[in-house]
matplotlib code that plots the C-alpha trace (Angstrom):
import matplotlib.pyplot as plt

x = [6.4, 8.9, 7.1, 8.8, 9.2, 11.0, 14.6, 16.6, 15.9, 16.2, 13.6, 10.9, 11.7, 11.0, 7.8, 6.9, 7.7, 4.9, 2.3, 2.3, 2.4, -1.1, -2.4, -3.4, -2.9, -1.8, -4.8, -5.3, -1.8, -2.3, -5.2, -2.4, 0.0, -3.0, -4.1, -0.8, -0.1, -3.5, -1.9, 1.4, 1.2, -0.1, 2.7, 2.4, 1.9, 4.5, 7.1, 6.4, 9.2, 11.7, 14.3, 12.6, 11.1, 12.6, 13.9, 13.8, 10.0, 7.0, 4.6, 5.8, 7.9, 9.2, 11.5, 12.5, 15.2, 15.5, 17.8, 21.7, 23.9, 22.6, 18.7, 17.9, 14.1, 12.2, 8.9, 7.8, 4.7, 3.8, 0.4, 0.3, -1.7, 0.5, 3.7, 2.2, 2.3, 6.0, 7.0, 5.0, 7.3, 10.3, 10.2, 9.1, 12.1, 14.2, 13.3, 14.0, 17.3, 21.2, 22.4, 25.3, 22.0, 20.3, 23.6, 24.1, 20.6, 20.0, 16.1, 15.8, 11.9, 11.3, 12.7, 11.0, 7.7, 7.5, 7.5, 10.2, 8.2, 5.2, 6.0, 5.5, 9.0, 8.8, 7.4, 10.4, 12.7, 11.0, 11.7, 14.8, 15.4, 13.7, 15.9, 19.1, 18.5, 17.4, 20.9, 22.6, 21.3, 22.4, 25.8, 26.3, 24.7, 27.4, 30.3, 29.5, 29.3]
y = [21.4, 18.9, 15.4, 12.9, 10.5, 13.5, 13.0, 14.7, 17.6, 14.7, 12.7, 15.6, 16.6, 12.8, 13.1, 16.3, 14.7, 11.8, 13.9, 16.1, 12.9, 12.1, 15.3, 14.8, 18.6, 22.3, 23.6, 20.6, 21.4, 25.2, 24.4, 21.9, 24.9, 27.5, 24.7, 24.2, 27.5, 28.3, 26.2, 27.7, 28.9, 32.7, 35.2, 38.5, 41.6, 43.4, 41.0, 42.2, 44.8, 45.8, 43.9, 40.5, 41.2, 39.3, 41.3, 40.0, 38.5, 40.4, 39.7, 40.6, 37.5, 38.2, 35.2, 35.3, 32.6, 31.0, 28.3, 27.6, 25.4, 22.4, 23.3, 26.1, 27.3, 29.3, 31.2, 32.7, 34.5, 36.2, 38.5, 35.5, 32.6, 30.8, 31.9, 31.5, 27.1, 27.6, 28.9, 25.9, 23.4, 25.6, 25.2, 21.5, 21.0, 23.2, 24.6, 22.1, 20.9, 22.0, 24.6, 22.4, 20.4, 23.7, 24.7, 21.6, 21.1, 21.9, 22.6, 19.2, 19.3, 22.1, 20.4, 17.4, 18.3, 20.7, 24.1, 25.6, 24.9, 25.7, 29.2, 32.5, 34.7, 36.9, 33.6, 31.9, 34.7, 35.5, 31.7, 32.1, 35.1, 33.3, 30.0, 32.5, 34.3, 31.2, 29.3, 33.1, 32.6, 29.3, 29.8, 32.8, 30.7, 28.0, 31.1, 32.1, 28.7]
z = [14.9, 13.2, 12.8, 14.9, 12.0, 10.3, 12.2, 9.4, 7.0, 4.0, 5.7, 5.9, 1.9, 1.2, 3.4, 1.3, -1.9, -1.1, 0.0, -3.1, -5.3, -4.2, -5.6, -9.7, -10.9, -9.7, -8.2, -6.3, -5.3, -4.5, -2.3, -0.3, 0.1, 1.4, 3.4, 5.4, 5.7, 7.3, 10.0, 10.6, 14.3, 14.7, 14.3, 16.4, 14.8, 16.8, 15.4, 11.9, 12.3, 8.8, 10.8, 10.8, 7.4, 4.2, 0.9, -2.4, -1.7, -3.5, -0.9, 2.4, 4.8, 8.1, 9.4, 13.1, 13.7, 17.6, 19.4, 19.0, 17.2, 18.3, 17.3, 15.6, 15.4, 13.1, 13.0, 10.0, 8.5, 4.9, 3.7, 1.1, 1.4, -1.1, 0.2, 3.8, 2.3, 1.1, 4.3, 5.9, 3.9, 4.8, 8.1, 7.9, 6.2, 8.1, 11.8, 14.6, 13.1, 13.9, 12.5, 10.7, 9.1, 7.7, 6.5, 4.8, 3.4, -0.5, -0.7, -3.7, -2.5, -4.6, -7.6, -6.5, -6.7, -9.2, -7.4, -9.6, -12.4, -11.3, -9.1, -10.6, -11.1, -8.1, -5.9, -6.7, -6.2, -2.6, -1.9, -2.7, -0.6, 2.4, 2.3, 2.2, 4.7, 6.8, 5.7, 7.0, 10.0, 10.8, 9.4, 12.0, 14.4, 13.7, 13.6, 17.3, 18.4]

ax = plt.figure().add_subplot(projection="3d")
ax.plot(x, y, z, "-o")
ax.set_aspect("equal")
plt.show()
């Protein structure tokens, strides 16, 4: 869930910006990302389906988006520890928000801390992949509404 200090997207990528600022080197920054997403919330098996599942990732994602225009929600899982933290700061950054706010949102975190310098190739691709299809959703979400 969304911290309540967090009202906007940009507020939540500030938040994530400072907290990785603490951390000194990579590994102490890898551990971070395994570490939050040991705590993402348990995602049922039977919702691993192909239709919820994310192309373009090497490790398998499944994103299951919830809500309307006026707050979308998203629950997500991956096999990867590592992705498992990425999807963590996704949805910090993006789930609980409007769908005109997702839409509008460029991910600068990643810059911001060093993640696009710092993932592998296929990681980066597969995070890619997983904040497209996210932003897809919400802009349908906002078409319908």
């Amino acid at each position: 869930m969304n911290d309540p200090m967090e009202a906007t997207a940009t507020e939540a990528q500030a938040a994530i910006a400072e907290e990785f600022a603490f951390f000194g080197d990579w590994t102490e920054r890898y551990q971070y990302l395994i570490d939050l997403g040991r705590q993402l919330p348990p995602f049922p098996d039977e919702r691993k389906t192909e239709e919820n599942r994310v192309h373009g990732c090497q490790s398998m994602v499944w994103l299951i988006p919830s809500g309307d225009a006026s707050r979308m929600h998203f629950d997500a899982a991956s096999d990867s520890a590592i992705v498992s933290g990425l999807i963590a700061l996704v949805l910090r950054v993006y789930s609980g928000r409007p769908a005109r706010e997702i839409v509008d949102t460029d991910p600068s975190f990643i810059q911001e801390i060093g993640l696009a310098k710092h993932l592998s190739p296929t990681r980066s691709n597969g995070l890619a992949a997983m904040l497209t299809k996210l932003k897809a959703y919400a802009a349908e979400t906002l078409a319908r509404s």
